[in-house]
C-alpha positions in Angstrom: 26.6 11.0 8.1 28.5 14.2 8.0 28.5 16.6 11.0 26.3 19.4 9.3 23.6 16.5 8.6 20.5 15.7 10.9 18.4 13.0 10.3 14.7 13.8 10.7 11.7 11.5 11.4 9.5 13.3 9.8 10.9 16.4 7.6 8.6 19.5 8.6 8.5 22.7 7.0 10.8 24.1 10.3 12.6 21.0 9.4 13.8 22.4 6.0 14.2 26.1 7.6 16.8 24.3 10.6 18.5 23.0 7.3 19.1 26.1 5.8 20.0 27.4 8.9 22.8 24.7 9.2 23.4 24.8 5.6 22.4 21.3 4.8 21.5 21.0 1.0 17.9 20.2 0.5 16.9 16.8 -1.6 13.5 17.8 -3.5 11.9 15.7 -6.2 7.9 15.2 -7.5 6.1 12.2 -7.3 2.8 11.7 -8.7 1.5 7.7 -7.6 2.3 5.5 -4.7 4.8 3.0 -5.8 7.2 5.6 -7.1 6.8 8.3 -4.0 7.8 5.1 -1.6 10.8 4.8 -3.6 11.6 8.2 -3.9 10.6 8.7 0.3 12.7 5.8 1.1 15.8 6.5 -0.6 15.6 10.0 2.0 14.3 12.5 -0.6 13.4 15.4 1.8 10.5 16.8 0.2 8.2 15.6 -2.3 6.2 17.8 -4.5 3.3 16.4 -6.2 3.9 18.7 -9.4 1.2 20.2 -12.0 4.0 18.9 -13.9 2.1 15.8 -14.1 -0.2 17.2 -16.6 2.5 16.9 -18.8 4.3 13.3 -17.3 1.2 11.6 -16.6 -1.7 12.9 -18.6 0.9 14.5 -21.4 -0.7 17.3 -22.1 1.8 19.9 -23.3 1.5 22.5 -20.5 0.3 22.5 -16.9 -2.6 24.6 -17.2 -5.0 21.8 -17.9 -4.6 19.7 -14.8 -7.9 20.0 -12.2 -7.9 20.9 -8.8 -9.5 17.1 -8.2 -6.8 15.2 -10.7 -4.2 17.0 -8.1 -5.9 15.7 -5.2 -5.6 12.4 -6.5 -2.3 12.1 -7.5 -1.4 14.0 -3.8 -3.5 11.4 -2.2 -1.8 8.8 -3.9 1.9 10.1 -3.0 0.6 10.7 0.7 -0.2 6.9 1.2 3.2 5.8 0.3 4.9 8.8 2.1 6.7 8.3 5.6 9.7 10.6 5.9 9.7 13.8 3.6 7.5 16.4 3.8 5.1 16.7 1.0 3.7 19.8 -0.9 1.3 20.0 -3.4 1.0 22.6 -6.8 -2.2 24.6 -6.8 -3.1 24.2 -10.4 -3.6 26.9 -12.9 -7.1 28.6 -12.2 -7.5 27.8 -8.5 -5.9 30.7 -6.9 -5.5 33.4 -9.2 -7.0 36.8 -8.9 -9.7 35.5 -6.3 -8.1 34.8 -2.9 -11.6 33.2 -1.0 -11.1 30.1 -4.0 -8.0 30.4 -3.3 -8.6 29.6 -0.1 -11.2 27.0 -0.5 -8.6 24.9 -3.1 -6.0 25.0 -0.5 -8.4 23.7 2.0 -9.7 20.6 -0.3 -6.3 19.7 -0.8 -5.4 19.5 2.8 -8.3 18.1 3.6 -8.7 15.4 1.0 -5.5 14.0 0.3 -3.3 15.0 3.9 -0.4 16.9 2.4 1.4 19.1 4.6 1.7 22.2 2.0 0.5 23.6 -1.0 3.0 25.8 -3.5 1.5 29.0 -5.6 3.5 30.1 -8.4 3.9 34.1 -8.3 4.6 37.4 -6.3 3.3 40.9 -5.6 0.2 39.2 -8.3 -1.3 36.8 -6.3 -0.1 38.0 -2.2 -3.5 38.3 -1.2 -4.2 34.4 -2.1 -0.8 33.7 0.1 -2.3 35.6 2.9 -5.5 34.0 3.1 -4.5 30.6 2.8 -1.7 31.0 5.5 -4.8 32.8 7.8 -5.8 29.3 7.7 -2.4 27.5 8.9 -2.1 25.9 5.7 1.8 26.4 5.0 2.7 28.2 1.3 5.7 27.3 -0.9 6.6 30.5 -3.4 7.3 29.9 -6.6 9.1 32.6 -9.1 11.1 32.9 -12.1 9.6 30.9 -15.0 6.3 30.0 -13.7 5.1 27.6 -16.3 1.1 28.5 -15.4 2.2 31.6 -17.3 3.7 29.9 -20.6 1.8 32.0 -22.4 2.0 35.4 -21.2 5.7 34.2 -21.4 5.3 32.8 -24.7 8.3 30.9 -24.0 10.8 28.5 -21.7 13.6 30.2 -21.9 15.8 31.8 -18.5 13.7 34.4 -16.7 15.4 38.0 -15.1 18.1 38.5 -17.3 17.5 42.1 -17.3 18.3 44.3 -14.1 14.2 45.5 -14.4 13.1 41.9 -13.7 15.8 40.3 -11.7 14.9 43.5 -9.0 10.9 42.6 -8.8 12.4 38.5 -8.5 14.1 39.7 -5.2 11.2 42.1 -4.1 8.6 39.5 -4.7 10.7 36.9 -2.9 11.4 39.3 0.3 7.5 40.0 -0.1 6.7 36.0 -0.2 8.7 36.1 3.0 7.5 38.5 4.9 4.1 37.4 3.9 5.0 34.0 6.0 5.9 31.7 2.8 8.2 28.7 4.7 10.2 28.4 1.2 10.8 29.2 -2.3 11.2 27.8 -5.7 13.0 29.6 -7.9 13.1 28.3 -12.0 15.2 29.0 -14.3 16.6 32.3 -13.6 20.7 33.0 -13.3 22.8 31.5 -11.4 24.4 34.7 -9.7 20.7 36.0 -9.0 19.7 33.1 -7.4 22.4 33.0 -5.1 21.6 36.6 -3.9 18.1 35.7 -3.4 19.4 32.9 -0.8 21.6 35.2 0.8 18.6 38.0 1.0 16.1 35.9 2.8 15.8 33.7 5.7 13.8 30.4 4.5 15.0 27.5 2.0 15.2 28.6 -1.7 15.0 25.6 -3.8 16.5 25.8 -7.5 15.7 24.2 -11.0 18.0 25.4 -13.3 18.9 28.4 -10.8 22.8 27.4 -9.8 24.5 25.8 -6.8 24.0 28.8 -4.7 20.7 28.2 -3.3 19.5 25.9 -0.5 18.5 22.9 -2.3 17.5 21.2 -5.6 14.2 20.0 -7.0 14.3 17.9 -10.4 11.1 16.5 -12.3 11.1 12.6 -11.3 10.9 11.5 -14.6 13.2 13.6 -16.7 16.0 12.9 -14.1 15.2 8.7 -13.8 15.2 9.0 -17.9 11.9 7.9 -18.5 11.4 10.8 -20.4 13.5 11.5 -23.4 12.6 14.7 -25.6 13.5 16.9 -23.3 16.9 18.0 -22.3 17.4 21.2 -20.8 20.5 22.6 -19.4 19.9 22.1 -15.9 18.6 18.5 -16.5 20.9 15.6 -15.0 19.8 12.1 -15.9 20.7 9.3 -13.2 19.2 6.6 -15.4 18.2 6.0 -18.7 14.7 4.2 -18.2 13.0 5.0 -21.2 15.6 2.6 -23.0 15.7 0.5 -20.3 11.8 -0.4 -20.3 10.9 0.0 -23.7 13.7 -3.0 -24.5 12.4 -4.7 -21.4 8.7 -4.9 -22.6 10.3 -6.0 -26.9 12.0 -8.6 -25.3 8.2 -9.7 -23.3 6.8 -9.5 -26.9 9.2 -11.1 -28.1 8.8 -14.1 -25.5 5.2 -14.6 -25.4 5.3 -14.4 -29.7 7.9 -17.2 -29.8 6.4 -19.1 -26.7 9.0 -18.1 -24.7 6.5 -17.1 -22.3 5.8 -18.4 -19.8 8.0 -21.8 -19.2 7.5 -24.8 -17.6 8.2 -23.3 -14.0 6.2 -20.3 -14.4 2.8 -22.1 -14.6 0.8 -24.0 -12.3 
């Protein structure tokens, strides 16, 4: 364990702000069920986020808007059960914050209430403050999320790298001082340039968190799935792959056809 590392208990949302402050990287993945957020809490992940992501990983639709405020709930409650060590935060899905801050309110609550996670994460800035405000009247802690803010695919009409241009890499770092100020404990910051996201780190005081935002910033979040493999079509830049699962388990389950066609399966000392 190296002098600038702390090992916490329980990772808390001052937990990740001490880390920044003693500039520990921060370890961030998703997890959407129980048997792979104990794997991903055990090996010392320090914070989980139970993604909207999963309506494309779990449900496969092909962007996040569709996922419900209760299909969250359940995959948060899931990931809460297997959950020990990392803090875990949870994506307010498309439709249950925006442009009305009491629902905002009342979908942060249900989460917290209903499944036990310890935060919820809103994707936006100066657009959706007065939902931040509210929910943090309640003591429910915020994540910020902004660059490419997949809830908006379509106003985007694409996935390519946000705030290339000086006009919307300035509102980036005024939304993210505003998220601050507001009392967010962290920000996510998606696909934006490298060199920006480091000054957004340098300009504010909590954890920024990158996907496909550089090495400058406090930490690192990847989709589970896409970095474990199990997922194969897509392959951006910022993508790492540990493992390659999907080949691993697709030829795993042949070789189980394979074995119960040809009688393979089961033997003489796997039956009773």
């Amino acid at each position: 364990m190296s002098a600038a590392t702390k090992e916490f208990k329980k990772v808390t949302t001052a937990s990740v702000q001490e880390m920044k402050k003693r500039g520990e990287k921060i370890a961030m993945l998703t997890a959407y069920d129980f048997t792979l957020a104990r794997m991903v809490d055990q090996a010392g992940v320090d914070v989980i986020l139970v993604g909207d992501s999963a309506s494309n990983v779990m449900a496969g639709h092909e962007t996040t808007l569709p996922i419900t405020l209760s299909q969250m709930i359940y995959h948060a409650s899931s990931v809460v059960r297997a959950v020990e060590r990392a803090l875990v935060v949870v994506d307010l899905p498309f439709g249950s914050y925006q442009g009305n801050s009491k629902e905002a309110l009342s979908s942060a609550i249900r989460i917290m209430k209903e499944s036990g996670a310890h935060a919820v994460k809103l994707e936006g800035g100066s657009e959706i403050i007065t939902s931040v405000k509210r929910i943090l009247t309640a003591g429910i802690p915020v994540m910020g999320h902004l660059g490419l803010t997949p809830q908006s695919i379509y106003k985007f009409g694409t996935y390519t790298v946000r705030a290339k241009e000086e006009e919307e890499a300035e509102k980036l770092i005024e939304d993210a001082l505003l998220l601050e100020s507001t009392g967010c404990f962290a920000i996510v910051l998606e696909k934006i340039p490298a060199k920006l996201a480091t000054r957004v780190a340098a300009a504010v005081h909590i954890p920024v968190i990158g996907i496909g935002a550089g090495n400058g910033v406090d930490g690192q979040v990847l989709v589970l799935h896409d970095m474990l493999g199990m997922t194969h079509e897509f392959s951006p830049r910022f993508l790492r792959r540990y493992l390659h699962l999907y080949e691993s388990i697709t030829g795993g389950i042949r070789q189980y056809c394979e074995d119960v066609k040809s009688l393979n399966f089961p033997n003489e000392s796997e039956q009773y």
